[in-house]
Structure formats: structure tokens, C-alpha cells
C-alpha positions as CSV (number, residue, x, y, z in Angstrom):
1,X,0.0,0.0,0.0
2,X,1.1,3.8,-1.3
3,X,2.0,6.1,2.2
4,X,3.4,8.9,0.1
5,X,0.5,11.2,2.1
6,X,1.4,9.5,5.8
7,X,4.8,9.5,4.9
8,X,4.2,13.8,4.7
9,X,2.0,14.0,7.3
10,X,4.5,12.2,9.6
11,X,7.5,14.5,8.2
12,X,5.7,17.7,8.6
13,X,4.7,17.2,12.3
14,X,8.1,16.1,13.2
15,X,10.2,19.4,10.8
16,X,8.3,22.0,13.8
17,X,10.3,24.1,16.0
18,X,7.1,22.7,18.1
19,X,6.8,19.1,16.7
20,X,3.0,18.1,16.4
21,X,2.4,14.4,16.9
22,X,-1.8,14.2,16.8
23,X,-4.2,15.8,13.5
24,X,-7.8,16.7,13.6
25,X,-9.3,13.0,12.3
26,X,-11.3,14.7,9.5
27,X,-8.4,16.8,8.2
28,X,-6.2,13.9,8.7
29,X,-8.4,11.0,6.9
30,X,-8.9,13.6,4.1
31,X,-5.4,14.0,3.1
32,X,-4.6,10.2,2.9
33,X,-7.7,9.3,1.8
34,X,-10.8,7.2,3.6
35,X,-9.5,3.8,2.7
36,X,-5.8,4.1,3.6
37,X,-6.8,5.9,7.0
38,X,-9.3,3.0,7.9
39,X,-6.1,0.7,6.9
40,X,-3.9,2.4,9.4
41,X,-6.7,2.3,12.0
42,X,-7.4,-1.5,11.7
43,X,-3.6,-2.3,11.4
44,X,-2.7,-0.3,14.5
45,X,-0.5,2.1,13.2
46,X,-3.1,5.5,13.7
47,X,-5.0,5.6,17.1
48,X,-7.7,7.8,17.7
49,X,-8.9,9.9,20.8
50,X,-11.4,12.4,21.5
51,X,-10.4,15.7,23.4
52,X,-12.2,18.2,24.8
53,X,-12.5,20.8,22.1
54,X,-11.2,24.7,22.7
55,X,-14.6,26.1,22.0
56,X,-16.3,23.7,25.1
57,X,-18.0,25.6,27.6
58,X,-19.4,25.2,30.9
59,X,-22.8,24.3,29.9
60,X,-21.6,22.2,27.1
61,X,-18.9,20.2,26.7
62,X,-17.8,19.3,23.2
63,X,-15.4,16.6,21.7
64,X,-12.8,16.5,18.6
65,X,-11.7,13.1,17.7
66,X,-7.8,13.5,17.1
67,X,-5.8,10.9,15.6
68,X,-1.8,10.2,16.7
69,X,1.2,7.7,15.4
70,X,0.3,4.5,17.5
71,X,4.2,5.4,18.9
72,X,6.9,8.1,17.7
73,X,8.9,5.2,16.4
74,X,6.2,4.8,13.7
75,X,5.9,8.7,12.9
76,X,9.9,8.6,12.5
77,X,9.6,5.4,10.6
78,X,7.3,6.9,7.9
79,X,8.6,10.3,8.3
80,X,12.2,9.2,7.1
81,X,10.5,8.2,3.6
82,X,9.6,11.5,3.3
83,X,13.6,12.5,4.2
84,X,15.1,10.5,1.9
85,X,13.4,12.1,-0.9
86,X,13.9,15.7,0.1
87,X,18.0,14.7,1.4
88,X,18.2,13.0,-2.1
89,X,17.1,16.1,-4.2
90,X,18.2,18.7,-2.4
91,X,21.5,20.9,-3.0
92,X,21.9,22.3,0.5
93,X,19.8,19.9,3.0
94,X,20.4,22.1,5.9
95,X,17.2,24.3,6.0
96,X,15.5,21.0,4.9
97,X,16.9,20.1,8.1
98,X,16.6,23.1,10.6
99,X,13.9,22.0,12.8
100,X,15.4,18.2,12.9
101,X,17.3,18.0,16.3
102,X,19.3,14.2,15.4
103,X,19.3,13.6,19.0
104,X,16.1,14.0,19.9
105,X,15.1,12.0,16.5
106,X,17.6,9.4,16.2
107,X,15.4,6.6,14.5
108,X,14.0,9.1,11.9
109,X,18.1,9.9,10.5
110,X,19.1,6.0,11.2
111,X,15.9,5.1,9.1
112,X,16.8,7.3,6.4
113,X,20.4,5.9,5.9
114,X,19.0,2.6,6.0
115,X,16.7,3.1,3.1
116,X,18.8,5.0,0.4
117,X,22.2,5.2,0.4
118,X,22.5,8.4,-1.5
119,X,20.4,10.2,1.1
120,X,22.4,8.1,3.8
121,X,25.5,9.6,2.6
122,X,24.2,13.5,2.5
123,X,22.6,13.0,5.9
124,X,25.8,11.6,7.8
125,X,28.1,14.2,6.2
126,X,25.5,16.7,8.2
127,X,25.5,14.8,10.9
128,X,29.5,14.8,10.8
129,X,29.3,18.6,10.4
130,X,27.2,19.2,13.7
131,X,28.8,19.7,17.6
132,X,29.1,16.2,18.8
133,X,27.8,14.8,15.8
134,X,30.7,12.1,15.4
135,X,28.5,9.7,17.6
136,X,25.8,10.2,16.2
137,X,27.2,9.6,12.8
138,X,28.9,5.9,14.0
139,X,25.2,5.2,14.6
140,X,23.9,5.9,11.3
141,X,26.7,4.4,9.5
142,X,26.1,0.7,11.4
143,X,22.3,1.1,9.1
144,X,23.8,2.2,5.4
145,X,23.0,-0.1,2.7
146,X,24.7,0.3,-0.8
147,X,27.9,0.5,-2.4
148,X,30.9,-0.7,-0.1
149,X,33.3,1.7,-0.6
150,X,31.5,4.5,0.2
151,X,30.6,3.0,3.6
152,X,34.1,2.6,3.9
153,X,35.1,6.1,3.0
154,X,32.9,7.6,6.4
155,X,34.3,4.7,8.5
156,X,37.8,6.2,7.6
157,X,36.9,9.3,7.9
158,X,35.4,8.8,11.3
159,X,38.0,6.7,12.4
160,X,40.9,8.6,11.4
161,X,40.3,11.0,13.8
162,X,40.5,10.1,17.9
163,X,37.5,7.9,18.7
164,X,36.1,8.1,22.0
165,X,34.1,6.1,24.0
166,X,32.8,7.6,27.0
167,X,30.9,6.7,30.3
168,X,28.1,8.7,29.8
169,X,27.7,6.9,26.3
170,X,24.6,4.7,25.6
171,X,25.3,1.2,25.7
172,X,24.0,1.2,22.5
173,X,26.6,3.8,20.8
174,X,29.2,1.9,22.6
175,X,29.0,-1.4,20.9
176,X,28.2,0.8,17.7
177,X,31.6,2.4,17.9
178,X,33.7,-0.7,19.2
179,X,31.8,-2.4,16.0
180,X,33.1,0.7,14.1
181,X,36.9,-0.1,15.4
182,X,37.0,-3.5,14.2
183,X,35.7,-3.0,10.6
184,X,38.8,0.4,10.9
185,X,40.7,-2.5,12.0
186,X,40.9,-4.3,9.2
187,X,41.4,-1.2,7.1
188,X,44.5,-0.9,8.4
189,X,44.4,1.8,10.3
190,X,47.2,2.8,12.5
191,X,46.3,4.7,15.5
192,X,43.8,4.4,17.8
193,X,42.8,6.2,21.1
194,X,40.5,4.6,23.4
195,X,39.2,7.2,26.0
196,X,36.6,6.4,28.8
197,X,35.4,8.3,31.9
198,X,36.5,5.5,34.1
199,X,38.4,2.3,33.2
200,X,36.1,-0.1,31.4
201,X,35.4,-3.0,34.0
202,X,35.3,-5.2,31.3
203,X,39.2,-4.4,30.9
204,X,39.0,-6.9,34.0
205,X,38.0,-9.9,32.4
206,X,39.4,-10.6,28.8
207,X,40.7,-7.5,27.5
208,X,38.8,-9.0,24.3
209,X,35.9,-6.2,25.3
210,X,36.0,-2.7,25.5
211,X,33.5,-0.8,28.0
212,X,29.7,-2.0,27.3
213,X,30.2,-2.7,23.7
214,X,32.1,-5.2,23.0
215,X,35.4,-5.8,21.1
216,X,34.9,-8.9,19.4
217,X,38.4,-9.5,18.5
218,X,41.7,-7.6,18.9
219,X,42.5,-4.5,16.4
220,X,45.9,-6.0,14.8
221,X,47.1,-2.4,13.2
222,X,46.5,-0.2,16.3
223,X,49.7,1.2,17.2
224,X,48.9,2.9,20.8
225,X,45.9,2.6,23.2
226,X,45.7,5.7,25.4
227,X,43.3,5.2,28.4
228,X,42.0,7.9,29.7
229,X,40.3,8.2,33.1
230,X,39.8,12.6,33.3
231,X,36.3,12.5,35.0
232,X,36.1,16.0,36.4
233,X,32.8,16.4,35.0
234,X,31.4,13.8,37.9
235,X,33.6,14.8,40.4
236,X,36.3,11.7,40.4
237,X,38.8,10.2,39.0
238,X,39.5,6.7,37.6
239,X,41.2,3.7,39.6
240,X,43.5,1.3,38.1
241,X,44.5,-1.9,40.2
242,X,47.4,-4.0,39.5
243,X,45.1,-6.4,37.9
244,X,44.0,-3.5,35.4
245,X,47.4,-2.8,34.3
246,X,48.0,-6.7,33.4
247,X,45.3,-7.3,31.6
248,X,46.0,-4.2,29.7
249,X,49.7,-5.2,29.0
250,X,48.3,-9.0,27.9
251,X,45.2,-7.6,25.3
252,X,48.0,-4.7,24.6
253,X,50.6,-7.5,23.3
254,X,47.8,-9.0,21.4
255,X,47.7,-6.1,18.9
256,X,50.7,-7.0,17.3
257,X,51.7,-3.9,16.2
258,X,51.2,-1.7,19.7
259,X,53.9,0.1,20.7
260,X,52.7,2.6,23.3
261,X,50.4,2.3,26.2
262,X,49.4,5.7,27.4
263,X,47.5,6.3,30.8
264,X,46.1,9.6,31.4
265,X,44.3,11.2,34.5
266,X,43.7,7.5,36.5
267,X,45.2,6.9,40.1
268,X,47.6,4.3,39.1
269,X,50.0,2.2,41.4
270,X,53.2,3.6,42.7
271,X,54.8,0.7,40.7
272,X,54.2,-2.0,39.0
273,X,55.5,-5.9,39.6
274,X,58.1,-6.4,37.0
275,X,56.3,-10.0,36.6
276,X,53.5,-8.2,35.1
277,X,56.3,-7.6,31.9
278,X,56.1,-9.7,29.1
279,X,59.4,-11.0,26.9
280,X,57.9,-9.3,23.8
281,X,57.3,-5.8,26.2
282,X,60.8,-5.4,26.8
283,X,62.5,-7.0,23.5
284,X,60.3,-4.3,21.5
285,X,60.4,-1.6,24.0
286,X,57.0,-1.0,24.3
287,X,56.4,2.4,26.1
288,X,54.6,2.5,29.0
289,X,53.1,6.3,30.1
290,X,51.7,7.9,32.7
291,X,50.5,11.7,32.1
292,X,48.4,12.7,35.6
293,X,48.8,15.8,35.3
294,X,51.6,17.9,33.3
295,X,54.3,15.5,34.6
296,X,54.8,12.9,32.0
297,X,55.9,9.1,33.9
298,X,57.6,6.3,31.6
299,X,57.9,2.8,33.3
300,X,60.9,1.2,33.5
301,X,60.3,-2.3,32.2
302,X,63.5,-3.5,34.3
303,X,62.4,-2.3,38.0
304,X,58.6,-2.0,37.5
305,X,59.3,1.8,38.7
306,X,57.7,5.2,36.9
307,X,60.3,7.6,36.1
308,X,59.8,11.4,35.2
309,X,61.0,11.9,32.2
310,X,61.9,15.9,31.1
């Protein structure tokens, strides 16, 4: 069945500076015609309630019947047919997009790379554009369809930049950007920085996973890992035991070509057990740092001792 009309409807009440989500029935049923809206009804996706109308008094009370998206994930749904043809023939889809906020409509932008690539591809580029739109990006590039290499272009351009995964990150965005790591992984990419709040407790188990989302497999071409445990924004600061730092040093060794581990504002040990030190750490000089505050701390493989170095 044609939704070109719902597909509009849903579009329009979503592109508001105040988004509308419920339609006078009549007005409604008129524009997508009597048959389609008695589809919609039957099927579930339109639901109809009657509100007290503005021109009720006290001596009678009257009723509209208003009509609404059975949920918001069905108005984004239809809505991001409408996108894809307005992203896909448009020059400049930025005032197409004005009223569009990507976080507060995620489905509606992931929807739209899913169904056209060309439109996917305009839309993530915005998305890229935007303050903070990097994570939002990794999320629409997981649902593009289409040619191959150009999904591999925006993973590259994506991840040749520092990618970030943070605490306050949805567990969702989390596995989307570790799954984003391992396809840059086997791009070849050389240098990776994994930043988190705190120090991913899964870090304590394998070292195959990374915070929430999970790292299926180790990154082969990454060439440092910098772990980063700043948290001033919630008032404290990361903890790393002993046990930490080894399994760090056994999932760093793993990545065969790593050859700096970086710690930056985490309460580490004084020193570390030169047992911890693998053969291949010391033959290849892997560099272990520690950067607290402005005072940068190498280890000393031999003594399991940090050293300033100036």
C-alpha cells in the first residue's frame, strides 16, 4: 500500500520548532484518503482519541476526535521516507533540516540511511558537520545499505580521527563504535585512542571487550591505546588496580603492532611488579606512560618503577 500522504503528514509534524504528533481525524483522513486511513486504524499504526474541544463551555462540553502515530517510532519510521526524498534532491539539505534535532530524533536519521544510500550519505556528512555529531554519525553508519566503498570512506573518515568512547555513552553507541573499530581495524588503520570516563570493567575480564560494547576481536594495526580516566565532570577520578594494568599489558601485546600504552588522569600504582612484563614488552620496548597531570611518567620495564621523564 502507497504512504506517500502519511509519509508527509509524519514529516511535517516532526520538521516543527514545536513538533505536532496528533491531527484533527477529518483533516487527517482527508489527506490520505478514507481507505488508507481505515487501513492504518485496523492495522494499529493511527489511534484515535477524543479531546475536549477549545470552543467547550461550561454548559456544554464538546469533543474532537484527534488521531496520533500508535508510537513516535512509527511517525519517525514513515517520516524518514519523506527524508530521503527531500535529502536526495536537495542541494543544500540544511534548512530541509533546521527543525530536525538528530538527537532527539535518532530513529528518523538512522531510518533514512537505511533506506537510500545516497540520502544516507548526505545525511551523515550533516550529521558529521554538527557539535558532537561524530557519535551520532557511527550510529547511522552501522544502518547504510549500498555501495561498499563509500561505507568505507565515512568509517575512515570517522575513524581517522580520535574515537572516543565515554561513560556517559549509551550502551547502544558503545557497541556501535567498538563495532566501528574493528571493521577500521581491518582497514588498516594505524592509530587508535580509546578514551573512557572511568576504566572499562570489562578491561578486567578478557581485554577482548571494551566498556559496554564489546570488542569482538583484537585491532591488529593499532599502534597505541591511550586510556583515559579525566572525570572532572562527575567529580572523580579513575582507579587502576594492579590487575587493570596486566590485563592491559596481555590484550596490549595482542595487537601485534602496539607500541605505546598511554594512561592519562587514573590513580595508578606507585609501581608496578616487573612480573607483570612480558618478553615481547621489553625485547620491543614498548612504552609504557603515565600523564596525571603535566608530569609525564615512563615505566621502567627492568624495575617495574615510573620515572619522570623531562
Amino acid at each position: 500500500m502507497e504512504h506517500h500522504e502519511l509519509d508527509k503528514i509524519a514529516f511535517e509534524g516532526l520538521n516543527k520548532e514545536n513538533q505536532q504528533l496528533s491531527w484533527i481525524k477529518t483533516e487527517f483522513r482527508e489527506r490520505v484518503g478514507p481507505e488508507s486511513y481505515d487501513q492504518y486504524i485496523i492495522i494499529g499504526i493511527l489511534v484515535e482519541e477524543d479531546v475536549v474541544s477549545d470552543d467547550s463551555t461550561g454548559d456544554n462540553v464538546l469533543f474532537t476526535t484527534m488521531v496520533r502515530f500508535y508510537h513516535k517510532l512509527f511517525c519517525e519510521w514513515y517520516a524518514a521516507h519523506h527524508l530521503v526524498t527531500l535529502v536526495k534532491n536537495a542541494y543544500d539539505i540544511k534548512d530541509t533540516l533546521r527543525f530536525l534535532d538528530p538527537f532527539d530524533l535518532q530513529y528518523l536519521f538512522r531510518f533514512a540511511c537505511g533506506l537510500d544510500p545516497d540520502a544516507g550519505k548526505k545525511l551523515i556528512n550533516h550529521l558529521k558537520s554538527l557539535p558532537g555529531g561524530d557519535n551520532f554519525a557511527i550510529l547511522c553508519i552501522l544502518e547504510q545499505t549500498g555501495d561498499v566503498n563509500e561505507i568505507m570512506d565515512s568509517v575512515k573518515d570517522l575513524c581517522s580521527r580520535d574515537v572516543k568512547i565515554k561513560r556517559g555513552d549509551s550502551a547502544l553507541l558503545q557497541r556501535s563504535t567498538t563495532q566501528l573499530l574493528e571493521i577500521a581495524s581491518k582497514m588498516i588503520f594505524q592509530y587508535l585512542v580509546y578514551t573512557s570516563t572511568t576504566l572499562p570493567s570489562s578491561l578486567k575480564v578478557t581485554l577482548s571487550y571494551c566498556t559496554a560494547g564489546y570488542l569482538y576481536q583484537t585491532l591488529p594495526t593499532v599502534e597505541k591505546i591511550h586510556i583515559d580516566g579525566s572525570n572532572a565532570q562527575y567529580g572523580n577520578t579513575g582507579t587502576v588496580t594492579d590487575k587493570d594494568i596486566l590485563n592491559l599489558f596481555h590484550y596490549g601485546m595482542k595487537c601485534g603492532r602496539i607500541k605505546e600504552l598511554m594512561f592519562g588522569q587514573l590513580q595508578l600504582p606507585t609501581s608496578v611488579s616487573p612480573e607483570a612484563f612480558t618478553d615481547i614488552m621489553k625485547t620491543r620496548n614498548i612504552q609504557v606512560r603515565w600523564r596525571p597531570f603535566d608530569i609525564d611518567f615512563h615505566l621502567d620495564l627492568q624495575n617495574g618503577h615510573w620515572e619522570v621523564r623531562v
